[in-house]
N, C-alpha and C positions, 0 to 999 in steps of 0.2 A: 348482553348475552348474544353471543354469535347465533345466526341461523345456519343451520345444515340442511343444503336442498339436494337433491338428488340431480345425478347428470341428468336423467329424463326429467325432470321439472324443469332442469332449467334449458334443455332443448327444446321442451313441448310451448315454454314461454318464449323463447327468443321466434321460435315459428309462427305461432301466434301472432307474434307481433311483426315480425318481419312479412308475413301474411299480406297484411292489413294495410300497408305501405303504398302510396301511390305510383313509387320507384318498381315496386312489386309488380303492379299492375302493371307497369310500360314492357317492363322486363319480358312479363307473359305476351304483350301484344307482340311485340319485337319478335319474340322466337316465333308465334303465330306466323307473321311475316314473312319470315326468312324462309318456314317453311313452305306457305304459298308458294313464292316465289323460286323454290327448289322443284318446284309437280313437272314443269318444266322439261327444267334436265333429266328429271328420273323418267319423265314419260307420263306422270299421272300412275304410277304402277298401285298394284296392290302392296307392297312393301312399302312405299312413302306413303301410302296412305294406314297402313297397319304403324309406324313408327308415331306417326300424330295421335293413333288411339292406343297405342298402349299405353305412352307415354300420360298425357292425360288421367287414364283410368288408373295409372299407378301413383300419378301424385292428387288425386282427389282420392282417390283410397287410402293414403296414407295420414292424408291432411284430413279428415275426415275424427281421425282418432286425437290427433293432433289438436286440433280445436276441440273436441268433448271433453279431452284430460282438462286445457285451459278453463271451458265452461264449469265444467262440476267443480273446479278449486276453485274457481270466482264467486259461483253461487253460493257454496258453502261459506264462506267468509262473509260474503254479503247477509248472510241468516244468521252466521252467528253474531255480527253487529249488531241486525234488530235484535235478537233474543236478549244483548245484551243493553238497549235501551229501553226493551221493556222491561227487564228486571230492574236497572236505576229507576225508571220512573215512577213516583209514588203515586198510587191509586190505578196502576196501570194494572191487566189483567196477567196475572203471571201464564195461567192456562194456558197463552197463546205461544207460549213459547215451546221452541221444535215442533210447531204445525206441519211442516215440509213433512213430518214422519205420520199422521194421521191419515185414515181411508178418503176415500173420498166422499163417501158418504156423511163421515164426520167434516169435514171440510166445507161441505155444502151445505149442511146444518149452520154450522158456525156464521159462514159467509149471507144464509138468509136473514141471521140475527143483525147482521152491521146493514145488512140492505134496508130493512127493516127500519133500523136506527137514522140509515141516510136518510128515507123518507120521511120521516119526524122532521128531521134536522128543516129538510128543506119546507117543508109546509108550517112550521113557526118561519121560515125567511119570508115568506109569502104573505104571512099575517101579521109581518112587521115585527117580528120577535127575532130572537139571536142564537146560534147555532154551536157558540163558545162553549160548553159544560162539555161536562162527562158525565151522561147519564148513564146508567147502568143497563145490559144487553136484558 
């Protein structure tokens, strides 16, 4: 089965990535650079200095969204992975699946149950006992 991505997925992805890039980085230092070395010629004016921040604040504004689309499709596939080894897993708790969509008050409930449980866990390591089961929350 073919996948169908959309031009902005796969624009939001190649940015992302091309982001990330250590060539990316030199690239941004370099134009840094050139522009220093332009204050010069220009005088130091308020227009070479207005060109470095526009410019700037338009591509961290734009990159900004850029990287969230990237984040929120990463995350969401990263959740639906767990959701989907908790469900294979036998004896695993199904409950916990699509936690992402619970309050947080439910969520902190939940999470003082396995706090709870890691403390167990670790105080039989302590008494020379073993931390392997699956005890119930």
């Amino acid at each position: 089965m073919a996948r169908k991505t959309s031009r902005f997925t796969r624009f939001a992805r190649w940015a992302a990535r091309a982001s990330g890039r250590h060539t990316t980085f030199l690239l941004a230092v370099a134009v840094i650079l050139l522009w220093a070395l332009t204050g010069p010629i220009f005088g130091f004016s308020d227009t070479w200095q207005l060109v470095i921040n526009t410019s700037t604040t338009i591509i961290t504004f734009l990159m900004v969204f850029l990287i969230q689309n990237t984040q929120n499709r990463d995350s969401e596939a990263v959740q639906i992975k767990l959701d989907e080894i908790i469900r294979a897993l036998s004896g695993a708790h199904n409950v916990l699946l699509d936690l992402e969509e619970l309050e947080e008050e439910e969520l902190d409930r939940i999470r003082n149950n396995y706090e709870k449980l890691a403390e167990r866990a670790r105080e039989l390591l302590r008494g020379g006992g073993k931390d392997t089961d699956a005890p119930e929350l």
